[in-house]
C-alpha positions as CSV (number, residue, x, y, z in Angstrom):
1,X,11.8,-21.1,29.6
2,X,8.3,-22.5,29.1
3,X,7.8,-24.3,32.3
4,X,4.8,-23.1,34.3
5,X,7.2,-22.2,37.4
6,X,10.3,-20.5,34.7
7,X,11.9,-17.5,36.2
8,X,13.6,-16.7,33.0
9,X,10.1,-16.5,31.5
10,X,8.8,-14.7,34.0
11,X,11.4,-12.2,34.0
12,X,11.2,-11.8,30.1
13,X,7.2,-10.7,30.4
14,X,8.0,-9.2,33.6
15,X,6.4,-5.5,32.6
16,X,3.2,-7.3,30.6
17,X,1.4,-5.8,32.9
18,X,-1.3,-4.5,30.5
19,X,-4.5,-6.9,30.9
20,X,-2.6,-9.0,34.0
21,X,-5.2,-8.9,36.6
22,X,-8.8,-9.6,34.2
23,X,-7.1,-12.7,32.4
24,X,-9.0,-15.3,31.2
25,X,-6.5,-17.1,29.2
26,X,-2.9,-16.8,28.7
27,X,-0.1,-18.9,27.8
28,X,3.4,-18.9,25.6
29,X,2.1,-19.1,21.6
30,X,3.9,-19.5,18.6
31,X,3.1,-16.5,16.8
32,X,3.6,-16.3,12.6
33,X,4.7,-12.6,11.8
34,X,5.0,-12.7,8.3
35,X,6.0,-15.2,5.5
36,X,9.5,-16.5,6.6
37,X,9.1,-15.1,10.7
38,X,8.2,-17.2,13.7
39,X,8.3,-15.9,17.0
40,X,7.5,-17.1,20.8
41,X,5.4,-14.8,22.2
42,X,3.0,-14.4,25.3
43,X,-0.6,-14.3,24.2
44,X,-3.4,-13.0,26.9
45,X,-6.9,-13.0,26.7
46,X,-9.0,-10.6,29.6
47,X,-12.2,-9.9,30.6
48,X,-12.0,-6.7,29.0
49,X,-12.5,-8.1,25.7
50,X,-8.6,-7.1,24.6
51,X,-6.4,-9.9,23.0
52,X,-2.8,-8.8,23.7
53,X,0.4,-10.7,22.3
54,X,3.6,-9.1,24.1
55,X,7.6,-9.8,23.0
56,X,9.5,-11.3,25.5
57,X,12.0,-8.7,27.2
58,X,10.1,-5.6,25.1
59,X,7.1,-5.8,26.6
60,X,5.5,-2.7,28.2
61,X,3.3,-2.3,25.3
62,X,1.8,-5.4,23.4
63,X,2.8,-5.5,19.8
64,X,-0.5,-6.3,19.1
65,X,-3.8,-5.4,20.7
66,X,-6.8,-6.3,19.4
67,X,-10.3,-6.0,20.6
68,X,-13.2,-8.8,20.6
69,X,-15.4,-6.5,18.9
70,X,-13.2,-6.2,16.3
71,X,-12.3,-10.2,15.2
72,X,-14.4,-11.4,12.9
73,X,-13.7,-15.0,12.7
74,X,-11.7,-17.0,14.7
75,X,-10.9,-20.4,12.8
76,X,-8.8,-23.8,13.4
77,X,-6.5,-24.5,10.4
78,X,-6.0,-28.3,9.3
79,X,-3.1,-30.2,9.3
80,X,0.4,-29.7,11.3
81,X,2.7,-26.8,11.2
82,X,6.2,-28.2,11.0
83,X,5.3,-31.3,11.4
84,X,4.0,-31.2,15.2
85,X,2.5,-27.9,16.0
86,X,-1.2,-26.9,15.5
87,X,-2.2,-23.8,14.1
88,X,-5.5,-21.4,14.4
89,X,-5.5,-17.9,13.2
90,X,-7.6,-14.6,14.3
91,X,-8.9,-12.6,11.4
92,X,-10.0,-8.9,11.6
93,X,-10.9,-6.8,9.0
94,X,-7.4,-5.3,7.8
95,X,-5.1,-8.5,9.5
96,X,-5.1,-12.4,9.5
97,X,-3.3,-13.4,13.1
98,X,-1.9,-16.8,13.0
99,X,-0.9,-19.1,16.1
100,X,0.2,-22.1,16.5
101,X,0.2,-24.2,20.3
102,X,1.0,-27.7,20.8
103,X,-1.8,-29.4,21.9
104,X,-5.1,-29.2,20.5
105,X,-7.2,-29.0,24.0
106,X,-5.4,-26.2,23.9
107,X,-6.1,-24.7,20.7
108,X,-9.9,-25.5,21.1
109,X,-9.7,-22.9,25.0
110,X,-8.2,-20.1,23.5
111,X,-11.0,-20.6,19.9
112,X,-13.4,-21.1,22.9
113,X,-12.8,-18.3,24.9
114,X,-12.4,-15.6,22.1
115,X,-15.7,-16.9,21.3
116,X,-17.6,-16.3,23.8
117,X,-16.5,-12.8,24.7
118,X,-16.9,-12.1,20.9
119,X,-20.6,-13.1,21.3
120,X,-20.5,-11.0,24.6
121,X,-19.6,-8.1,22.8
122,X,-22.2,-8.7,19.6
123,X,-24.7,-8.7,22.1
124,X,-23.4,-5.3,23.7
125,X,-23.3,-3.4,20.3
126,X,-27.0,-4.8,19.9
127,X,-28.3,-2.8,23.1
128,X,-26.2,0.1,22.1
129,X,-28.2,3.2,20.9
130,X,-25.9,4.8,18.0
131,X,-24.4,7.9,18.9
132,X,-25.8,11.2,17.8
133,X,-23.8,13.0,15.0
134,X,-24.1,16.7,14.6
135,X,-24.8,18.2,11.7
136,X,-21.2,19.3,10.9
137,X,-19.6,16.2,12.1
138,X,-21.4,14.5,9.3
139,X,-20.6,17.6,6.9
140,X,-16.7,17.7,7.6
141,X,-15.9,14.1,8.8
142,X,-12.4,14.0,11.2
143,X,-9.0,13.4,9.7
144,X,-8.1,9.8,10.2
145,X,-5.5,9.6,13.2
146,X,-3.2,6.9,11.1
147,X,-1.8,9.7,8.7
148,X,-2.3,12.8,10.7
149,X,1.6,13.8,10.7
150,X,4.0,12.1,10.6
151,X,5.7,13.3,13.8
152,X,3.0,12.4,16.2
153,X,3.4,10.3,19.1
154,X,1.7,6.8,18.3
155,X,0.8,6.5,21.7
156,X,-1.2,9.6,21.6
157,X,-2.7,9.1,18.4
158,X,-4.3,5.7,19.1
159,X,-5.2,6.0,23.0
160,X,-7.6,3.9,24.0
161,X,-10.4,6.9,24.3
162,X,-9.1,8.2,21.1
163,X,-10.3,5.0,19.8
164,X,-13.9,5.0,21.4
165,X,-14.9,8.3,20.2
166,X,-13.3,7.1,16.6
167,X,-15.8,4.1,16.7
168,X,-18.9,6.3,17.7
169,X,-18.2,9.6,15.4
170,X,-16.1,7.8,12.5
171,X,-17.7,5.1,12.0
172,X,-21.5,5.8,13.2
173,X,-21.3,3.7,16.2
174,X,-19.7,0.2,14.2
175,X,-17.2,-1.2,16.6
176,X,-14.8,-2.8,13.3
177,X,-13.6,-1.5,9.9
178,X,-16.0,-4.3,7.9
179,X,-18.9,-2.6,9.8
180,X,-18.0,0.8,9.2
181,X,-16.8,0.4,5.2
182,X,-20.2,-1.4,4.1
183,X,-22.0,1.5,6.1
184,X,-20.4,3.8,3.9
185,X,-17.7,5.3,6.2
186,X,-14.0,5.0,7.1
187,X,-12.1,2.2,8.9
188,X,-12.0,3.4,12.8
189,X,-8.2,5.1,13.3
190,X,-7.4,2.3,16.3
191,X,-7.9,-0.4,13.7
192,X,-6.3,0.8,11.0
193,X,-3.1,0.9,13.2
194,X,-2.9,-2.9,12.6
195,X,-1.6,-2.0,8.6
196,X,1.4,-0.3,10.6
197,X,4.3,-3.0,10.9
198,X,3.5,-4.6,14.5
199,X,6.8,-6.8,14.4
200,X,9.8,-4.8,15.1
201,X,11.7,-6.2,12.7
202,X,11.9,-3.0,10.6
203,X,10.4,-4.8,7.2
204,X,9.9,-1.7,5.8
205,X,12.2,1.0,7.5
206,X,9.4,4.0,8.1
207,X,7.7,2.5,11.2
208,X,4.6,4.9,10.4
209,X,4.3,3.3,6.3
210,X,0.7,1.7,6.7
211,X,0.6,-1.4,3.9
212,X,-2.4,-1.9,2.7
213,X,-1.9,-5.7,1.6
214,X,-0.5,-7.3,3.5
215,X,-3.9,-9.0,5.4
216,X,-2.9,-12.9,4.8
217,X,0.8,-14.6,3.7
218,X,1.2,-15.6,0.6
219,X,3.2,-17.7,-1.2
220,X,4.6,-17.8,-5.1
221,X,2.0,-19.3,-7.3
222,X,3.2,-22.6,-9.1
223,X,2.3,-20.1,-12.7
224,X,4.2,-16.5,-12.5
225,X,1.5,-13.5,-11.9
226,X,1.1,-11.9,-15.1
227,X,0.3,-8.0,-15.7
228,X,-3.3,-8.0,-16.0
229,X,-3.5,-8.6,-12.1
230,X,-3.5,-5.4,-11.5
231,X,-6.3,-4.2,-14.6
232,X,-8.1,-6.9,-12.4
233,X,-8.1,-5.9,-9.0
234,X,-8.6,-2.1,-10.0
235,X,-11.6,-2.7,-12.6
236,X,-13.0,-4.4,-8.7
237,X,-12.4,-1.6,-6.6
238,X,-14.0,0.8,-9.4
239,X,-16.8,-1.4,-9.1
240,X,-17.2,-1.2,-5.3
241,X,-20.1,1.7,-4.4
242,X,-20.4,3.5,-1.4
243,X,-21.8,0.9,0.5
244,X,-20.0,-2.7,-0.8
245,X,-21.1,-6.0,0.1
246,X,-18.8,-7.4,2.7
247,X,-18.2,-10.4,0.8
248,X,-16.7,-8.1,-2.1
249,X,-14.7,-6.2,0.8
250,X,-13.1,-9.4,2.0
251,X,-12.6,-11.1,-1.7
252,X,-10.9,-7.7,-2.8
253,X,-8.3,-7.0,-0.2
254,X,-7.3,-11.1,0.2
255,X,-7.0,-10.5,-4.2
256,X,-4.6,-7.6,-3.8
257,X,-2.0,-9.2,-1.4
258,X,-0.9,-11.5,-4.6
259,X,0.9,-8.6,-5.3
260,X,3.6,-10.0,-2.7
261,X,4.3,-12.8,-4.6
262,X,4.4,-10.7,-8.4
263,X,7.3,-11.2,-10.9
264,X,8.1,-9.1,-13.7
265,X,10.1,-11.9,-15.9
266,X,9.5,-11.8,-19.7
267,X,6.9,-8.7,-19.4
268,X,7.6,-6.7,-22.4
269,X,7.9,-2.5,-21.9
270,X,4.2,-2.1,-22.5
271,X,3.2,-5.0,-19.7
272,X,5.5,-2.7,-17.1
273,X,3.9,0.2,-17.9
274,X,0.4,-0.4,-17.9
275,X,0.9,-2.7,-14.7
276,X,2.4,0.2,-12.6
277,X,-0.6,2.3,-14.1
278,X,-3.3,0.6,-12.7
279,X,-1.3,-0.9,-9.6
280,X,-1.1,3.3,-8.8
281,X,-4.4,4.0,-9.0
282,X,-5.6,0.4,-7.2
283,X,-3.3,2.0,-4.6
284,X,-5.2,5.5,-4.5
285,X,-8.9,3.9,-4.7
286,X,-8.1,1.3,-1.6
287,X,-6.7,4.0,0.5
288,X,-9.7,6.4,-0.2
289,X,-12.2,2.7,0.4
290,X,-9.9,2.2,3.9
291,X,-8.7,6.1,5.5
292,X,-11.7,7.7,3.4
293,X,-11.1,10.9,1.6
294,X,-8.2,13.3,2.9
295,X,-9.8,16.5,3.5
296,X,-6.6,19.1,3.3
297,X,-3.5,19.3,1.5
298,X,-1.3,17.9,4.6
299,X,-3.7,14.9,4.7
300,X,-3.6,14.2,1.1
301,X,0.3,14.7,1.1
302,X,1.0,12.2,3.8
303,X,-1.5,9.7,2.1
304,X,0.6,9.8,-1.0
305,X,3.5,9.4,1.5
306,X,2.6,6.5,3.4
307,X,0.0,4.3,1.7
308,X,1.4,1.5,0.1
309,X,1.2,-1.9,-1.6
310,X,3.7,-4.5,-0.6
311,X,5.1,-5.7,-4.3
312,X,7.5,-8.4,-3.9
313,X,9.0,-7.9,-0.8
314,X,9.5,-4.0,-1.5
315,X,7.0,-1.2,-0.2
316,X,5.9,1.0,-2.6
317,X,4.0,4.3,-2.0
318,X,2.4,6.5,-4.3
319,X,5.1,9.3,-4.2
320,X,7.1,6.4,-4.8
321,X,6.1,4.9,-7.9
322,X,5.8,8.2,-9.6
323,X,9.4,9.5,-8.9
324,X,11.2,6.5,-8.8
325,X,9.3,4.0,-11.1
326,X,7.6,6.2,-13.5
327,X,9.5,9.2,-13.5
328,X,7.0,11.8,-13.7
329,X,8.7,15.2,-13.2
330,X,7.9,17.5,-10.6
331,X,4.9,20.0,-11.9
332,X,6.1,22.9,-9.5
333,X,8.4,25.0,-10.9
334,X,10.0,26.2,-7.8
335,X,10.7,22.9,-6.5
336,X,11.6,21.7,-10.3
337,X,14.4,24.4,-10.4
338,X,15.4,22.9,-6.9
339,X,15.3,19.3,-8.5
340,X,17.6,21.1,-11.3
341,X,20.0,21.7,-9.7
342,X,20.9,18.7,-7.4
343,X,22.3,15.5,-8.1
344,X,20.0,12.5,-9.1
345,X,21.9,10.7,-5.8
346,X,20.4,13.6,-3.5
347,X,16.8,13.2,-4.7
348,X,14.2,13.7,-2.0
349,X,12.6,10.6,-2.4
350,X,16.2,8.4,-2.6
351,X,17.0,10.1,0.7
352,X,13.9,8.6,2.0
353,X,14.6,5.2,0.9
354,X,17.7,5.5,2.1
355,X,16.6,6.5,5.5
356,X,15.1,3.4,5.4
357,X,17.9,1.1,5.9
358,X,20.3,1.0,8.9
359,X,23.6,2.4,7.9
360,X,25.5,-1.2,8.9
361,X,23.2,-2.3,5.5
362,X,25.2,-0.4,3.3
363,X,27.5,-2.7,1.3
364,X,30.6,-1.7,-0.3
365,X,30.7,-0.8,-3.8
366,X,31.8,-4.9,-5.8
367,X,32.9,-5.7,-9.1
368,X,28.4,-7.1,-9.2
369,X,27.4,-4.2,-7.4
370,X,25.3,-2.8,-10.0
371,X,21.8,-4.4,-9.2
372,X,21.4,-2.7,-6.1
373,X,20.8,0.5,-6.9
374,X,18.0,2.2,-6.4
375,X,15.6,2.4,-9.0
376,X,15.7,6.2,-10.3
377,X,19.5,6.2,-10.3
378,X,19.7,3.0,-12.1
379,X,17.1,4.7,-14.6
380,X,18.8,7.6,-14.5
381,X,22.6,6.0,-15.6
382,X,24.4,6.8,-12.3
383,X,27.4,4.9,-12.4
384,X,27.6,2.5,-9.5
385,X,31.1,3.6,-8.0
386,X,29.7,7.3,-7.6
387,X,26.5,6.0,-6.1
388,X,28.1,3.8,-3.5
389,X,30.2,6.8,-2.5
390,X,27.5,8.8,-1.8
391,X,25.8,6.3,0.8
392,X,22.8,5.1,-1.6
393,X,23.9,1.2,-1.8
394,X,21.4,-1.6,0.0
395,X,18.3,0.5,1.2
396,X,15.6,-2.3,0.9
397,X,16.1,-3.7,4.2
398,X,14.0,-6.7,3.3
399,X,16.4,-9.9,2.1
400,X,14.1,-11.4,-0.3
401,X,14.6,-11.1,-3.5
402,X,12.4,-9.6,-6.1
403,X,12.6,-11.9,-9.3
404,X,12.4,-9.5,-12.4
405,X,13.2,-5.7,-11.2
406,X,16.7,-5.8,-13.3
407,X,17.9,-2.7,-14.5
408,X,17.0,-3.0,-17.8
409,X,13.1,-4.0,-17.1
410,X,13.3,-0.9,-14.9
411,X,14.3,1.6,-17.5
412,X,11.7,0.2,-19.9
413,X,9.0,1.2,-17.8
414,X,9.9,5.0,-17.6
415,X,6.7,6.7,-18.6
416,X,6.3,9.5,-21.4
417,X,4.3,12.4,-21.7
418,X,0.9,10.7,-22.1
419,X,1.4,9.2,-18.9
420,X,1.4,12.8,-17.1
421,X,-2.1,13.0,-18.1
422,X,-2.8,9.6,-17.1
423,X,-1.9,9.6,-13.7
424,X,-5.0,10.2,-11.5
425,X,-4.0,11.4,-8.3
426,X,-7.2,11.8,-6.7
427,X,-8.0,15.4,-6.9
428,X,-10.1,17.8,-8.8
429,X,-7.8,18.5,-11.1
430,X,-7.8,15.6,-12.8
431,X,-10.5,13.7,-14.5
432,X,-13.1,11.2,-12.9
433,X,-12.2,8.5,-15.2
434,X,-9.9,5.9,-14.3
435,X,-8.5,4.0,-17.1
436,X,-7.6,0.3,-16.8
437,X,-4.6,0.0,-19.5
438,X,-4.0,-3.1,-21.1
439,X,0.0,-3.7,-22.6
440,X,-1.4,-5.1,-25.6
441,X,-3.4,-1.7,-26.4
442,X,-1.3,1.1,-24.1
443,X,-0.7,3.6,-27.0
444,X,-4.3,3.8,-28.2
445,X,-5.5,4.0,-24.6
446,X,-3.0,6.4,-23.7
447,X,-3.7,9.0,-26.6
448,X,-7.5,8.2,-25.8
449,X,-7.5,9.3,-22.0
450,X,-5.1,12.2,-23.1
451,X,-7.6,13.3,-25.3
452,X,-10.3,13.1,-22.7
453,X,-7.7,15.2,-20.7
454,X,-6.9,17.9,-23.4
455,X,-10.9,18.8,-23.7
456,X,-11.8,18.6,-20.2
457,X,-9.1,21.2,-18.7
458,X,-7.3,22.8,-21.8
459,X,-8.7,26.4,-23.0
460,X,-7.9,28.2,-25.9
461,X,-8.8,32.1,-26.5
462,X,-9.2,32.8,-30.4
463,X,-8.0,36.2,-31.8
464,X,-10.0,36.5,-35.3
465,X,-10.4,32.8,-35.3
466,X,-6.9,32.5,-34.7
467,X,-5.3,30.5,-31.5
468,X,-3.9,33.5,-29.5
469,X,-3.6,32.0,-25.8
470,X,-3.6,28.4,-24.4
471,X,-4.5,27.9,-21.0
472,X,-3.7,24.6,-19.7
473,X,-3.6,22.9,-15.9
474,X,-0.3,23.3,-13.3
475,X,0.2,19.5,-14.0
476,X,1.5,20.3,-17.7
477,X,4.6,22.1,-16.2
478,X,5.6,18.5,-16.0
479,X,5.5,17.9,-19.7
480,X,6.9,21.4,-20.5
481,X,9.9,20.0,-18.9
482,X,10.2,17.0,-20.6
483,X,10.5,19.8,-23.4
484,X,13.0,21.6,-21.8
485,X,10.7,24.3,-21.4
486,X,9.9,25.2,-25.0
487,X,6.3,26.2,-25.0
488,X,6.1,25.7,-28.8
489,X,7.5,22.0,-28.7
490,X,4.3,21.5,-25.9
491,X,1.8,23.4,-27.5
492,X,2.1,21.3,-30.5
493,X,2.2,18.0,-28.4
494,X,-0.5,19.5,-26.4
495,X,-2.6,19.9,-30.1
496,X,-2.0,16.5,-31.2
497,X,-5.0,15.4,-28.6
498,X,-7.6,18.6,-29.3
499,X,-10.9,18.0,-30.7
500,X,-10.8,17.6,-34.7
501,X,-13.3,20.6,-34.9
502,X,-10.5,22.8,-33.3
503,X,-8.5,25.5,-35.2
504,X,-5.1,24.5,-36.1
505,X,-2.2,25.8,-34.2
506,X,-0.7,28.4,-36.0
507,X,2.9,29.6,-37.3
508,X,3.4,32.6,-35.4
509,X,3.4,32.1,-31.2
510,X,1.0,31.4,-29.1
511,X,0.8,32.8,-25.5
512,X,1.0,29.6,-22.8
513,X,-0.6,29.9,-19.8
514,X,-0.8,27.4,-16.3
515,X,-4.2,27.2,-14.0
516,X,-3.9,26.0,-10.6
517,X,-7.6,23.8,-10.8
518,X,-8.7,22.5,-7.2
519,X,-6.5,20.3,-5.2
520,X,-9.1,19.4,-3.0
521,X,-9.5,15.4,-3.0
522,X,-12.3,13.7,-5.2
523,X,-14.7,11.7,-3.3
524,X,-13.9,7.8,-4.3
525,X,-17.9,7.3,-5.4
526,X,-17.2,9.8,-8.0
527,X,-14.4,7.8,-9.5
528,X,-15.3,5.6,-12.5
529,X,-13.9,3.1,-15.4
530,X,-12.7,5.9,-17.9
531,X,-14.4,4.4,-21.1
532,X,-11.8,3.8,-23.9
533,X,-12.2,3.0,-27.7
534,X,-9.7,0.5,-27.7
535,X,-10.8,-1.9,-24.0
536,X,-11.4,-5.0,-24.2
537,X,-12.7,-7.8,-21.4
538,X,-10.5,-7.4,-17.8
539,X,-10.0,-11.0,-16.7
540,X,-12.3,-12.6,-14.4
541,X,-12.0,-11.4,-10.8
542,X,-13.7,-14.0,-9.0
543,X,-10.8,-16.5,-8.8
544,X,-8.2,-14.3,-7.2
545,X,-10.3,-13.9,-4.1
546,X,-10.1,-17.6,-3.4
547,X,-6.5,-18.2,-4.8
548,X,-5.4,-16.0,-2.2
549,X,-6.9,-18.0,0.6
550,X,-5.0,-21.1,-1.0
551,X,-2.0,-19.4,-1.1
552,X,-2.0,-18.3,2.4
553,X,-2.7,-22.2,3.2
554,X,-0.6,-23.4,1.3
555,X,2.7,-21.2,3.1
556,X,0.8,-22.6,6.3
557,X,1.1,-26.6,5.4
558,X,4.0,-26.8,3.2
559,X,6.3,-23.9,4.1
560,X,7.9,-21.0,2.0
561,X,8.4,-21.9,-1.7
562,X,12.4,-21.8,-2.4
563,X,14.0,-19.2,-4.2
564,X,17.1,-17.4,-4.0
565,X,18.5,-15.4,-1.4
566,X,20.9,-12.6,-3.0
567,X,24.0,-11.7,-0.2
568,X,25.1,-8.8,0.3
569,X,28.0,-7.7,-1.9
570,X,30.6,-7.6,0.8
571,X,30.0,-11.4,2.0
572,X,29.0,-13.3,-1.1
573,X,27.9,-16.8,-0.6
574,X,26.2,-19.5,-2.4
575,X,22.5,-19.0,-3.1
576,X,20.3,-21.1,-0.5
577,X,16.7,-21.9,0.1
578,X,14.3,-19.5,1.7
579,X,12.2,-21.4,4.1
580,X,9.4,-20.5,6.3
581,X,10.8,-20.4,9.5
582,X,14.5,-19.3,10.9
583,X,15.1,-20.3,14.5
């Protein structure tokens, strides 16, 4: 297969036609996919300044395709992958590409050659005039192509002139994301296609989910993660202005791909809590720093759909956490009184998931069948016989395990009312301050940022000094359910958090009304750190930045770090070792 004269190679990159007659380099490459994947692939380097890797046999398209303009740094890596190969990776702003070849002469052409058309194209961009902006382009700045809608045709949405008027208009004329985020704009849409899974192997089911961390591998730290990773990484991207320092870019999203390699063993109720918090809103603030801010309510609905943090091995988007981690009830009432009266098994959301997984995936229900299933029927008490009937069994299609995400831990974590308030979601109607929640002090900080909550959208009209109407925001239709809509039980849970110069709430009733605030999406420079009574110190961020880097060397040199692989329930075997590479 990898002789220079092989017809079976030839006839498995048969149709890689793209870049064929401009090469300058190109040659079979050991390409690293993601932390336990190793493929053979055909890397090509042409004139045009493209690097293309193409799948053998599936090849019409590359599965990556990455222009010179856009690599940052291309670097050798020391020592030997499995023992005899040697590796060298290619790192752009959103994605860390790692190769390995066999010989180093080699290695040292295709560093050599990426080089020089990377300088060719530096010194292109510096005899390129900017392109002219119109007032209203600046004004009313383009929907990024990457969450557009969800039914569009990839191949449309990321052409290659789609792509050239994106770097011009979207990013004032910076030909990479790094460029374009410390100018104080948006990640061009034909890079930010690299955060879409490129390696067909359907890691996370919806083929359009766009992962924000997932830049470098990782592997498990020798000390488990504890909860204040995420108070960390989201007190640093509250800190990041409108114009960050590309050294801060780079630290922050290497820091935020730990999240692969979490645990949740031994955190107590309060840890899970405040960690899904702030891991929510580090979520929201590193979409708005990458895709910018959505500008309708389409936009800002498929943002909450398909942004996500990899944690663990499972993908979890914003919509996610809230309906199937923390619960939160839907706040309208048409679509509550939909949720009403369906089954928890026929959630929208659990349909989703399930949608995920190929239907072949779907174990039987077993005697130990109870850890796999999802997380708001597990919450929720489904029994695991009537879940498995219904076709909800095995939809994380990704076999390693997640140490920690029991049943039990999950169920601690559901969120109460406090929470509702909490939740920042990005838009005018709810408050500028983000709050980074600490286990040890969650119920203070909670009722604190409720507070701030209660006085900033919550109006009362007096009737002979007497509280005669409450108005409060749509999003409390999600608490009055938690009251099973008894406007008294929430007007009095609602007064716990007014102002101490406010009048009591009195005996007889009080009228409840609901105000639809603005929906439009808040601008991320006008998010800040919510200030809290009861704070105290976020650990250091400057460590994680560079523990990152480690850990991605460390997969590299020593291989995946062993931990058990859980069967499916219909083949049960012995736990083995998980290893970096399966040939």
């Amino acid at each position: 297969f990898v002789a220079a004269d092989s017809t079976v190679c030839g006839l498995a990159f048969a149709h890689a036609r793209q870049g064929r007659v401009s090469v300058v380099k190109e040659a079979l490459v050991g390409s690293v996919h993601f932390e336990g994947r190793i493929c053979e692939e055909l890397l090509r380097l042409s004139s045009d300044g493209v690097l293309r890797c193409f799948t053998p046999y599936d090849c019409e398209k590359p599965r990556i395709s990455i222009q010179a303009a856009e690599v940052l740094q291309v670097q050798e890596l020391p020592g030997q992958f499995l023992g005899r190969f040697l590796l060298w990776q290619v790192s752009t702003f959103l994605k860390v590409f790692v190769f390995c070849c066999a010989d180093s002469e080699e290695r040292e052409t295709w560093i050599s050659n990426l080089q020089r058309l990377m300088a060719s194209e530096q010194n292109t961009d510096e005899t390129r005039l900017p392109l002219e902006q119109s007032p209203r382009e600046v004004a009313t700045p383009k929907t990024p192509a990457t969450w557009r809608s969800s039914r569009s045709n990839p191949v449309d949405v990321f052409s290659f002139s789609n792509a050239k008027k994106a770097a011009g208009r979207v990013a004032g004329g910076a030909r990479n994301g790094l460029r374009a985020i410390t100018g104080g704009q948006r990640v061009p849409s034909k890079e930010a296609m690299l955060l879409m899974d490129s390696t067909r192997a359907r890691r996370w089911g919806h083929r359009r989910r766009l992962v924000l961390n997932d830049r470098i591998l990782t592997s498990a730290p020798k000390e488990p993660l504890g909860p204040e990773i995420a108070a960390c990484l989201l007190e640093k991207a509250l800190s990041l202005g409108d114009a960050p320092a590309a050294s801060d870019v780079m630290s922050f999203l290497d820091a935020t791909c730990l999240f692969k390699a979490i645990s949740f063993t031994k955190w107590s109720e309060a840890d899970q809590l405040a960690f899904w918090v702030n891991t929510y809103h580090c979520i929201l603030l590193h979409g708005f720093l990458i895709f910018g801010t959505p500008q309708t309510k389409s936009e800002m609905s498929n943002f909450r759909n398909r942004v996500s943090y990899l944690l663990g091995n499972r993908p979890m988007s914003l919509r996610e956490i809230e309906v199937a981690i923390l619960k939160v009830p839907k706040m309208d009432p048409q679509a509550a009184r939909q949720a009403a009266g369906q089954s928890p098994a026929t959630d929208g959301l659990l349909r989703a998931l399930l949608a995920e997984a190929p239907h072949a995936q779907r174990p039987e229900p077993g005697p130990g069948v109870a850890h796999q299933l999802p997380l708001g029927l597990r919450a929720r008490g489904v029994p695991a016989q009537d879940a498995a009937a219904q076709g909800v069994l095995g939809h994380w299609p990704q076999p390693l395990p997640l140490p920690g995400w029991s049943p039990g831990e999950l169920a601690a974590a559901q969120a109460g009312p406090q929470v509702v308030m909490t939740l920042n979601r990005g838009t005018l109607s709810c408050l500028s301050g983000i709050p980074v929640l600490d286990g040890a002090l969650l119920d203070e900080q909670l009722d604190q940022i409720a507070h701030q909550f209660v006085s900033t959208f919550v109006e009362v009209q007096l009737r002979d000094g007497v509280p005669d109407r409450a108005t409060l925001p749509v999003g409390c239709r999600a608490i009055l359910q938690e009251f099973r809509d008894d406007g008294n039980l929430l007007l009095s849970f609602i007064w716990k958090f007014m102002s101490k110069e406010s009048p009591p709430l009195p005996e007889r009733k009080v009228q409840v009304r609901f105000k639809k605030f603005p929906q439009e999406a808040r601008p991320r420079s006008n998010f800040f750190k919510a200030i809290l009574e009861a704070d105290k110190p976020a650990t250091t961020f400057d460590s994680l930045g560079s523990a990152a880097k480690a850990a991605h060397l460390e997969l590299l040199s020593k291989g995946h770090s062993t931990s058990p692989v859980r069967r499916p329930v219909t083949e049960p075997e012995p736990e083995e070792d998980i290893h970096l590479i399966s040939l």
